[in-house]
TORKOL-93466 format. One line per 3 residues: their letters; for each residue x, y, z of C-alpha. Coordinates in steps of 0.05 Angstrom, whole numbers, plus 5000, padded with zeros to 4 digits. Example, Ala and Ser with C-alpha at 12.3 -4.5 7.8 and 13.67 -1.06 7.14 Angstrom:
2
as	5246 4910 5156 | 5273 4979 5143 .
***
This chain:
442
xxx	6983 8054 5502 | 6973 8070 5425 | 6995 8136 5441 .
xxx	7060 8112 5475 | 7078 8077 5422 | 7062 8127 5374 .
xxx	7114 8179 5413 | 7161 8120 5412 | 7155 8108 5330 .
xxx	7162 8190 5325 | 7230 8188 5371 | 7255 8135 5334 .
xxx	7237 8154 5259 | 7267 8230 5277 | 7335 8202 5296 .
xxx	7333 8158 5232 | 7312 8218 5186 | 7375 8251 5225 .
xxx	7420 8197 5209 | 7396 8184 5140 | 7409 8252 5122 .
xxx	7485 8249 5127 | 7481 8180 5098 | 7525 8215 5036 .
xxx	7573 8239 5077 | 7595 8170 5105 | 7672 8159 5096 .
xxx	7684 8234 5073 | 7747 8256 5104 | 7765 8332 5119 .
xxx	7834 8343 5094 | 7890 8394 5121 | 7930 8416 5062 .
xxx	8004 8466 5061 | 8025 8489 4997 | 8099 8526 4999 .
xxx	8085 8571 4933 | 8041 8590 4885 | 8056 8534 4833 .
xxx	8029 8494 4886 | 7964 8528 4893 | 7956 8522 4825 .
xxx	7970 8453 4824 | 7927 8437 4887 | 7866 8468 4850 .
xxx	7878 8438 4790 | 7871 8366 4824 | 7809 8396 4861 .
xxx	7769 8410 4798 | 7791 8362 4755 | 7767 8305 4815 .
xxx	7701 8360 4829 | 7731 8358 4900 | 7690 8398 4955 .
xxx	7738 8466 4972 | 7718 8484 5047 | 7780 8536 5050 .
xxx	7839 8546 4993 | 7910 8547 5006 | 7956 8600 5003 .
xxx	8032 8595 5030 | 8022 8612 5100 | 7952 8588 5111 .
xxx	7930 8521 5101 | 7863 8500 5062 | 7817 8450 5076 .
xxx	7784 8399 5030 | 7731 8353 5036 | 7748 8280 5003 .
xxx	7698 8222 4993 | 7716 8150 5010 | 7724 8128 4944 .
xxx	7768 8187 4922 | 7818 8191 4982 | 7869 8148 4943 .
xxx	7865 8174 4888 | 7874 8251 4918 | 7931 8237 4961 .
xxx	7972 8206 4905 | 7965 8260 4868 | 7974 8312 4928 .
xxx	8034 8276 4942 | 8067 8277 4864 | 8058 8350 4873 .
xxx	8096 8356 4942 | 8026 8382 4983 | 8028 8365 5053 .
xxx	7969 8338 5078 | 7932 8312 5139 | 7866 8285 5148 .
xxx	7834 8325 5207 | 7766 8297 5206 | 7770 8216 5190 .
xxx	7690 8222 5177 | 7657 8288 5166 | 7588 8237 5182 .
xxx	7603 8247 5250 | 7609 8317 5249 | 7548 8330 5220 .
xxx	7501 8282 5258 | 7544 8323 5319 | 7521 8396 5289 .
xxx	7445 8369 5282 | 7450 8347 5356 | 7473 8410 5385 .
xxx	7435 8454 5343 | 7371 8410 5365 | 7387 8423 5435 .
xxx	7408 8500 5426 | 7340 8509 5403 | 7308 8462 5450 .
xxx	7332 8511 5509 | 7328 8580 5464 | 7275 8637 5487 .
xxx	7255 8694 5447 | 7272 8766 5476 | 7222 8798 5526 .
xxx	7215 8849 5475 | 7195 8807 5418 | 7249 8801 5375 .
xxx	7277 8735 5344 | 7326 8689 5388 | 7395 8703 5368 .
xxx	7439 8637 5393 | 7404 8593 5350 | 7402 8582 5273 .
xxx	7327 8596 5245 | 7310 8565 5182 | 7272 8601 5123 .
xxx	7207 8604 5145 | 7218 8624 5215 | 7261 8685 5182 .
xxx	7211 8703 5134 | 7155 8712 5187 | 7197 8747 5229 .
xxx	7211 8799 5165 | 7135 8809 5160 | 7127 8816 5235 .
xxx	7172 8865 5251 | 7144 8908 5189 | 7076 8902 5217 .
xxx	7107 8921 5293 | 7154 8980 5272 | 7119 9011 5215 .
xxx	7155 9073 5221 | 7215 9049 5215 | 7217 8978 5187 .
xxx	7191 8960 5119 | 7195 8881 5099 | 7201 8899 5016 .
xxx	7179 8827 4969 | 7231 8829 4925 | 7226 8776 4880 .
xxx	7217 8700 4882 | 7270 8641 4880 | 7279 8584 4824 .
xxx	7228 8545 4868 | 7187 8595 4878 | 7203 8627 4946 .
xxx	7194 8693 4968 | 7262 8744 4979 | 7247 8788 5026 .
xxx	7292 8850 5053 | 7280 8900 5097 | 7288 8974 5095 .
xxx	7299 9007 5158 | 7302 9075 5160 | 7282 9138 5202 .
xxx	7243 9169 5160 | 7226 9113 5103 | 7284 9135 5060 .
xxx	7260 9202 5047 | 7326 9240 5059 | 7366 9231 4995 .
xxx	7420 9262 5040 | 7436 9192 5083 | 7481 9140 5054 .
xxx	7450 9071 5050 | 7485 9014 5074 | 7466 8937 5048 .
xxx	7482 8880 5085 | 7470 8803 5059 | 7481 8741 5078 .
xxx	7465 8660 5056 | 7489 8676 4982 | 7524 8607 4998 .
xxx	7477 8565 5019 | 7517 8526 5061 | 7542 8584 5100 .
xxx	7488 8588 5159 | 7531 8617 5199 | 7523 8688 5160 .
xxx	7456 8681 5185 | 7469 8710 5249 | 7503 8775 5225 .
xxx	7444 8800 5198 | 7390 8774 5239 | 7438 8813 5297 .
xxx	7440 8875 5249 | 7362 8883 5245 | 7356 8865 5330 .
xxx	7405 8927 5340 | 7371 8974 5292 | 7305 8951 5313 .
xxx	7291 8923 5375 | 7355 8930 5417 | 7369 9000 5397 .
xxx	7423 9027 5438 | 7462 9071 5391 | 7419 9124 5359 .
xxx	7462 9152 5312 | 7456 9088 5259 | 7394 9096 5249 .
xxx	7383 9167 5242 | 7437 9188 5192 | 7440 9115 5152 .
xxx	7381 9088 5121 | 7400 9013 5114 | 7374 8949 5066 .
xxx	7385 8882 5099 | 7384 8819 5057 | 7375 8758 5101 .
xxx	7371 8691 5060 | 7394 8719 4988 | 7390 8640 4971 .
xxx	7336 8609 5007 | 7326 8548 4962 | 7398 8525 4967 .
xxx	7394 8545 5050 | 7332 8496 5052 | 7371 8450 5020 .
xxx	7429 8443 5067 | 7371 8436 5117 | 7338 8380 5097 .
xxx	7385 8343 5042 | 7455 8357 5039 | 7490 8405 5090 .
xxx	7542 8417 5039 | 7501 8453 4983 | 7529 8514 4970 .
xxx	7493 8536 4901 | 7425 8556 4879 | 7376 8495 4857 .
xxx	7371 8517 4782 | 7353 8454 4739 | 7367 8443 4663 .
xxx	7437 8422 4668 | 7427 8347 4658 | 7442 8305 4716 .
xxx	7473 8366 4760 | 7439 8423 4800 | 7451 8496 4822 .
xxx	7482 8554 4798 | 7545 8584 4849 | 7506 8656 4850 .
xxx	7578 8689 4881 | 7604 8671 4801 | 7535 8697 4766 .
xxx	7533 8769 4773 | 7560 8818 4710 | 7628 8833 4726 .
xxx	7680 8801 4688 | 7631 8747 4688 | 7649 8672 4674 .
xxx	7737 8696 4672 | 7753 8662 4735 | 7700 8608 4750 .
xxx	7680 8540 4723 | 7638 8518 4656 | 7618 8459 4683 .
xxx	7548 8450 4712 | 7573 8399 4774 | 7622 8446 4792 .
xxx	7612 8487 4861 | 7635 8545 4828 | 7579 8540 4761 .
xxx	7574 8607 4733 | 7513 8598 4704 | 7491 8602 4632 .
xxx	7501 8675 4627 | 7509 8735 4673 | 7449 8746 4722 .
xxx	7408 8685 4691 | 7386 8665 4771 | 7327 8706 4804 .
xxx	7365 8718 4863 | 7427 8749 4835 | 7374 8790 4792 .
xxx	7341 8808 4862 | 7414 8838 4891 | 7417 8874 4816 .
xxx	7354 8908 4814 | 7367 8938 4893 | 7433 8962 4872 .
xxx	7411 8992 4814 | 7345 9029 4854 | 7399 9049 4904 .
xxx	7463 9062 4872 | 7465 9136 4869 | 7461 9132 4960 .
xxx	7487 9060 4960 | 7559 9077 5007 | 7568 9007 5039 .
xxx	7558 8939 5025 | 7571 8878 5052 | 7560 8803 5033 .
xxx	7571 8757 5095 | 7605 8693 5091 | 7649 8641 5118 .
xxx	7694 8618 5129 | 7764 8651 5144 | 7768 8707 5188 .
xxx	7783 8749 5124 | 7759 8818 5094 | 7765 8825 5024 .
xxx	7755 8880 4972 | 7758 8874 4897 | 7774 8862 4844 .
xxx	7777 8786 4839 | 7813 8791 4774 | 7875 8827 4811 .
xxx	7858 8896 4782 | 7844 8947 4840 | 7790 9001 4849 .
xxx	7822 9064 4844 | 7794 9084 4918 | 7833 9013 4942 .
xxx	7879 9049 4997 | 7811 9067 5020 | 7778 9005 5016 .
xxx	7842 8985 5060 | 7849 9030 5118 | 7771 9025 5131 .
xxx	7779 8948 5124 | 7832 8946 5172 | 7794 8988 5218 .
xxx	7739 8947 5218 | 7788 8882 5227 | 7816 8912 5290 .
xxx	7743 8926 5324 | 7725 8856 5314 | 7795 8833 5334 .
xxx	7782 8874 5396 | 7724 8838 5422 | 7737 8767 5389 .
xxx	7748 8712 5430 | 7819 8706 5437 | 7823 8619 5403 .
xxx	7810 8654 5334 | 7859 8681 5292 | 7858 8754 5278 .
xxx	7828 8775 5216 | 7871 8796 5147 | 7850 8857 5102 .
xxx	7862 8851 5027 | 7850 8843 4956 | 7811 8783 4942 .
xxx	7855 8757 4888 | 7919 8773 4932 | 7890 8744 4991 .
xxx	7856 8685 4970 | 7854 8667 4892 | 7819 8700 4830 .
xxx	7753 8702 4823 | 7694 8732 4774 | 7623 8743 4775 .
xxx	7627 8764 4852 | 7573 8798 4884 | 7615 8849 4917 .
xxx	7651 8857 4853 | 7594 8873 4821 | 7568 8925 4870 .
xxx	7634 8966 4871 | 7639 8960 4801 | 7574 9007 4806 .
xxx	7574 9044 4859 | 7648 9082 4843 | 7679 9108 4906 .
xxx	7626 9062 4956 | 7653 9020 5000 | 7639 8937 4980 .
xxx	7665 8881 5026 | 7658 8815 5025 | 7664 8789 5103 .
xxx	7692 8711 5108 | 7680 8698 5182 | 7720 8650 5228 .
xxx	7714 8574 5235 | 7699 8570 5300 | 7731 8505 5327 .
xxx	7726 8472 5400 | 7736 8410 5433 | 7683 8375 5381 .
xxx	7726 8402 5329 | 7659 8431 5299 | 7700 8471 5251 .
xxx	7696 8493 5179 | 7625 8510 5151 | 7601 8471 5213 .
xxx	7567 8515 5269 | 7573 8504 5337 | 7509 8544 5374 .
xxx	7563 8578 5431 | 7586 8613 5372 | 7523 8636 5340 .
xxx	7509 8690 5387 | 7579 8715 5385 | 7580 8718 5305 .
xxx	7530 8760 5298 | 7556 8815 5357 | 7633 8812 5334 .
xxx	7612 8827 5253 | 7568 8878 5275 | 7624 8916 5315 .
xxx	7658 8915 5255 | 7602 8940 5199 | 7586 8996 5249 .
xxx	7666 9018 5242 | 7654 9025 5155 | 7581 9054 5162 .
xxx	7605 9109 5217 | 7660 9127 5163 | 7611 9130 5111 .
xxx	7574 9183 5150 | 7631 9227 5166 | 7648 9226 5090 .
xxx	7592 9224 5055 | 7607 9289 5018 | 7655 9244 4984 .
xxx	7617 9190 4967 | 7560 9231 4946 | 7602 9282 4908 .
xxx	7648 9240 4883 | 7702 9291 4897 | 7770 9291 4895 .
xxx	7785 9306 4968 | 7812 9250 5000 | 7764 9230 5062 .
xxx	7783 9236 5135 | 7811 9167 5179 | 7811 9163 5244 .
x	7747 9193 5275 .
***
C-alpha cells in the first residue's frame, strides 16, 4: 500500500513540477504583428526594446513577426503598436497553454521512442544534454576509425562542449574541405537539435552515400550552449542566452552578438536584453570554443553552418549590410540548397528565402556566421533559420511539435549535402583562392 501511494505522490508531484514550470508564462500572449515599411520596423523594434519585449520572429513588409507579451504589458504594447499604425493580432491568448502542451507531447514522443537496431540515438525525439553528450563519447568509442568525440572546452557552469570529428582518415588529408555544422547557439532553439544529431546518424551509422564522407572531413557541434539549453529544460523554455552572471539582477550573454566581428554595432548594451553582447568580444567560453575550431581549421574550413529557428530562411552575411565579395556565390549555392529542401518539405510550410541577413531580416553584429566568413575568405558560412512548424495545436514558433522532429533533421540535411557537394567540386577555389569563378550546376 505504501508503495501505491508513493507512485501516486510521484504522478502527482511530476505534473505539478510540469505545471509550475510555466507558472511565468501565465497570461503571456503571442502576438501577430504587419508592418507596411521600414519606418515601421524601426518603430516596432524600438517599442520592443525599450518594453525588453520577447522577439520570437521580426517583421519585415511582407512577412509578419511575432512577439511574445506578458499580462501586465499587453496594454501598454498595443497602445503603442497602435500610435505607430502596426497591425496586430493576438494568436496565442496564453503561451501557458502551449507550453504545458509541448511538455505533454514531447513526454509521450519519448514515452513511445526506440533507439535504432543499429545503435544509434532516436531521432523523433528531443534529447537533453546529457543524453547527447554520452552518445558523443559512445559513438567515438564504437567508430574509432572514423568518429572522434574532441573535449573542447567547458561552459560558464562548468559543462563539457563536446564536437565530433568525423572523417575517413582522421583528418590526415589536408586535401578535403572541412565542413562545420552547429546547432543550440540559442538555447531556446531545440529544434536545431535534430539537424545535427541527423547529420552524425547519416555519416555514421546510416551511411548510405559514400561520397560525404570520403572526400569531406566534417566537425559537428551539437549543443554549442548547453547551460542555456538546460535551462529552457528545466526553468524557462524561453531562454535564449548563455547563463553568464555578474550583471546585477540579469543573466546570460546572447552568444549570436559575442563573437569579433563588428562586435557590439548592431546589438544591445543592456544586460536584460535577449540580444546582450557581452562585455567584450568573445568574453563567453562557448563562443571562445567556436573561435579556437575555426582558427585550428580555417586554412580547410569550406562550409559552415549554424542551425536555428525559426523562419524557413537562409542567410549569408554581413549583418551590417556590407557583402562578402564571393556574395553571388554565397547566393546561387544558397538557393540551391533552398530548392532541395523545398523539394522534399512538407507542402503546409512556406518555401524558404535566400539572402543577406541585413536585407532579409534586420542588422545584426557579433554573429557567429559573420564571424566565420569574415575568416575563412571565399568559404561558404550560412546561418539556417528553420520553419515553425504549426498544426492543429498551433504548436508554432520556437515550440516543437515531435511529428516534426524527425522531418527537421532529414529536410536540413538534404540541403547541407547540396553546399558540401559544391564545396567538393570546387575546392581548387576555395583552397587556392583563385580567381576562377567556380562551376554551378553539377
Amino acid at each position: 500500500m505504501a508503495d501505491i501511494f508513493k507512485i501516486i505522490f510521484l504522478i502527482f508531484a511530476s505534473v505539478y513540477i510540469v505545471q509550475a514550470k510555466h507558472e511565468e508564462y501565465d497570461g503571456h500572449s503571442l502576438y501577430e504583428v504587419k508592418v507596411n515599411d521600414l519606418v515601421q520596423v524601426d518603430e516596432l523594434n524600438a517599442i520592443v526594446e525599450e518594453m525588453n519585449l520577447d522577439l520570437w520572429s521580426y517583421a519585415i513588409p511582407g512577412r509578419e513577426g511575432l512577439i511574445l507579451v506578458a499580462k501586465n504589458m499587453k496594454p501598454l504594447f498595443e497602445n503603442a503598436v497602435n500610435k505607430i499604425g502596426v497591425e496586430y493580432k493576438i494568436v496565442t491568448e496564453n503561451i501557458k497553454e502551449k507550453l504545458e502542451l509541448e511538455d505533454k507531447l514531447l513526454a509521450d514522443a519519448a514515452r513511445s521512442s526506440n533507439f535504432s537496431r543499429s545503435g544509434g540515438i532516436s531521432l523523433d525525439v528531443i534529447h537533453r544534454y546529457n543524453v547527447v553528450d554520452r552518445y558523443l563519447t559512445d559513438l567515438a568509442n564504437r567508430f574509432p576509425r572514423v568518429v572522434r568525440a574532441v573535449s573542447a572546452g567547458r561552459s560558464v557552469e562548468g559543462r563539457d562542449i563536446k564536437y565530433l570529428r568525423i572523417s575517413s582518415n582522421n583528418f590526415q588529408d589536408r586535401n578535403k574541405p572541412v565542413v562545420m555544422i552547429q546547432s543550440l547557439l540559442h538555447a531556446r532553439e531545440w529544434v536545431t537539435l535534430p539537424v545535427t544529431l541527423y547529420a552524425i546518424h547519416k555519416l555514421v551509422i546510416d551511411v548510405t552515400e559514400q561520397d560525404l564522407i570520403r572526400n569531406i572531413d566534417w566537425i559537428i557541434l551539437p549543443i554549442a550552449n548547453p547551460d542555456g539549453y538546460e535551462f529552457s529544460h528545466t526553468s524557462t523554455r524561453m531562454w535564449r542566452k548563455n547563463r553568464r552572471t555578474g550583471f546585477g539582477v540579469c543573466v546570460g550573454v546572447d552568444l549570436n552578438r559575442n563573437h569579433d566581428f563588428n562586435w557590439g554595432t548592431a546589438s544591445s548594451n543592456s544586460a536584460c536584453s535577449d540580444t546582450f553582447h557581452g562585455p567584450r568580444a568573445f568574453s563567453e567560453p562557448e563562443t571562445q570554443i567556436t573561435r579556437n575550431i575555426i582558427t585550428e581549421f580555417r586554412s580547410r574550413l569550406s562550409l559552415f553552418i549554424d542551425a536555428h529557428s525559426f523562419g524557413s530562411l537562409i542567410l549569408y552575411g554581413y549583418g551590417n549590410r556590407q557583402l562578402p565579395p564571393h556574395a553571388l556565390i554565397l547566393n546561387t549555392v544558397g538557393v540551391q540548397m533552398a530548392q532541395r529542401i523545398d523539394a522534399v518539405k512538407w507542402p503546409s510550410h512556406r518555401n524558404y528565402r535566400v539572402g543577406n541577413i541585413a536585407a532579409v531580416l534586420y542588422q545584426a553584429s557579433g554573429g557567429s556566421s559573420d564571424y566565420v566568413q569574415s575568416m575563412i575568405g571565399r568559404g561558404l558560412s550560412y546561418t539556417y533559420e528553420l520553419p515553425a512548424y504549426r498544426n492543429l495545436n498551433n504548436i508554432n514558433g520556437f515550440l516543437v511539435d515531435p511529428a516534426f522532429v524527425r522531418q527537421a533533421g532529414f529536410e536540413t540535411w538534404e540541403g547541407i549535402k547540396v553546399a558540401a557537394r559544391y564545396v567538393v567540386q570546387n575546392r581548387m577555389y576555395f583552397k587556392n583562392q583563385t580567381d576562377d569563378f567556380p562551376m554551378f550546376g553539377y
